[in-house]
N, C-alpha and C positions, 0 to 999 in steps of 0.2 A: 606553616602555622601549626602551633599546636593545639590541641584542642582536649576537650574534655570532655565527658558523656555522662548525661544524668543517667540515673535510674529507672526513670521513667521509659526514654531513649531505647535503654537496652533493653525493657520491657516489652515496646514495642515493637520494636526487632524482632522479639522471642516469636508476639503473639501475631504481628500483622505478617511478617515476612519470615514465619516460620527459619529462625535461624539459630544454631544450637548456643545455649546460655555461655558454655564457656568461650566463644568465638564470638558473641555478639557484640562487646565494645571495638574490639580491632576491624568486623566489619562494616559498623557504622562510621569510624574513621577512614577506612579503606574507600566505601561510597560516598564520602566526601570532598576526598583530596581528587576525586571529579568530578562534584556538583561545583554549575554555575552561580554567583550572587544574582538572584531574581531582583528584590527589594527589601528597603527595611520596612515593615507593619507594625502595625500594633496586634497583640491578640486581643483575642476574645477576652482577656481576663485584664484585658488592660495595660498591658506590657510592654513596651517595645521590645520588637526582635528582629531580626533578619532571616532571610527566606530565602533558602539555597535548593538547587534542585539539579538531581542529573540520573543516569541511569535506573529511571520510573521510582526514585524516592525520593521525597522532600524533604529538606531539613531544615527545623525552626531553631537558630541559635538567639542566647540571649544577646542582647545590644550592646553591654559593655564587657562582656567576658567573651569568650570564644570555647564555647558551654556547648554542645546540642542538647536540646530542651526536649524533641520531640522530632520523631520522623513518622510517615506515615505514605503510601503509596502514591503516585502521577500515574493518573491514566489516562493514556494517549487513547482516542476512539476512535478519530478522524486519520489515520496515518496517511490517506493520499493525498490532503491537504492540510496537513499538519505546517508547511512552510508556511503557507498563506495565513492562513489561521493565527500562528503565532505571530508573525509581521505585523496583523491587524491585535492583537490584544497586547504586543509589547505595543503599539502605539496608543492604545488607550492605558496603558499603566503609565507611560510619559503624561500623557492629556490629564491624569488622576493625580500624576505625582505637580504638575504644575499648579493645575487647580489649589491644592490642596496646600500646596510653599503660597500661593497666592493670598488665597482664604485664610491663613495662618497669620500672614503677616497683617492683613487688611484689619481681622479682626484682633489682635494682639495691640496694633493705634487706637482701634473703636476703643478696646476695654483700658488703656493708658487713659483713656481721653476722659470715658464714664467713671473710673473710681477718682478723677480729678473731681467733676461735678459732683461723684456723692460725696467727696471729703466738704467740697466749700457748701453742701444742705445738708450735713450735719455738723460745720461750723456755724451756718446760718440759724437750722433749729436751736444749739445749744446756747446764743446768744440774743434770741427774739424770749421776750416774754411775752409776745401775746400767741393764745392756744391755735389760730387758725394758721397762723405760720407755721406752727410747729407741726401739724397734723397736715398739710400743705406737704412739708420738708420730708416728714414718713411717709407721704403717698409717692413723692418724684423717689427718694430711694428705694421705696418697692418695687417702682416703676424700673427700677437701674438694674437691681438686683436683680427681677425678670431675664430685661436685656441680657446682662452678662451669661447668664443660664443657657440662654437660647442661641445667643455666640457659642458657647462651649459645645454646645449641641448640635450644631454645625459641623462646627473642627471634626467631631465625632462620627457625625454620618459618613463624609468625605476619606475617614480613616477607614470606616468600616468598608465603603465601597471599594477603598485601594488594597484593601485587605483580601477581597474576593477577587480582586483580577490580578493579583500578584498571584494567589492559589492558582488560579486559571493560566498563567502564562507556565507557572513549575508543569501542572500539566502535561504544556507539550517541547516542555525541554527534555531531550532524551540524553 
């Protein structure tokens, strides 16, 4: 695979892994083509990406290019029960990643289901002339639009948690 190195990337290299500027895109390609794929995340910034990890650095490629976005150091703490450890938190990034295909889809029907009802109560309000209907039809869509927020807000948490234990498994991939 070939791949490509931001800026940022070789930045980081320079400054986290002290490695000399003219050497530093070939060596973040070189500690690649032995990092594991952990998982795809979303970042913090909102993004999906992918999470590679291998000899104590991480690397956040973007999701449709094969980009490094960002590397930054795994620190193994636990080496005597580094197997265990990791066996037990790839099985909770499984448990996260289920969840998570789960709650995606469950709530992707809810919100199919909710902008059905808000379209037919604001077909309802724009063809009622009397005002309590219509002020009725503004409260169930405020009502809806809430809902779908807090759907979204879900999906969200559940990314952010898979976000931290996909960090946590690079960790203790060596």
């Amino acid at each position: 695979m070939k791949i490509s190195v931001t800026q940022h990337a070789i930045d980081a290299a320079i400054s986290r892994f002290r490695v000399d500027r003219r050497i530093a895109e070939e060596w973040i390609r070189s500690g690649f083509r032995q990092a594991r794929f952990v998982a795809d995340i979303i970042s913090e910034e909102g993004n999906p990406c992918r999470l590679f990890a291998g000899k104590h650095v991480t690397f956040i490629l973007d999701a449709r290019e094969d980009r490094v976005v960002t590397i930054y150091p795994s620190e193994v703490r636990a080496l005597s029960v580094r197997e265990k450890v990791e066996s037990i938190i790839n099985r909770e990034l499984r448990k996260i990643e289920r969840k998570e295909s789960a709650t995606v889809k469950r709530n992707h029907l809810s919100r199919l289901e909710l902008n059905v009802e808000r379209a037919a109560c604001l077909l309802r309000a724009e063809k009622s002339r009397s005002q309590s209907v219509k002020l009725a039809m503004q409260a169930r869509i405020a009502a809806i639009d809430e809902y779908l927020t807090q759907l979204n807000e879900d999906i969200e948490k559940i990314r952010h948690e898979k976000r931290k234990i996909a960090k946590a498994v690079a960790a203790y991939v060596v």
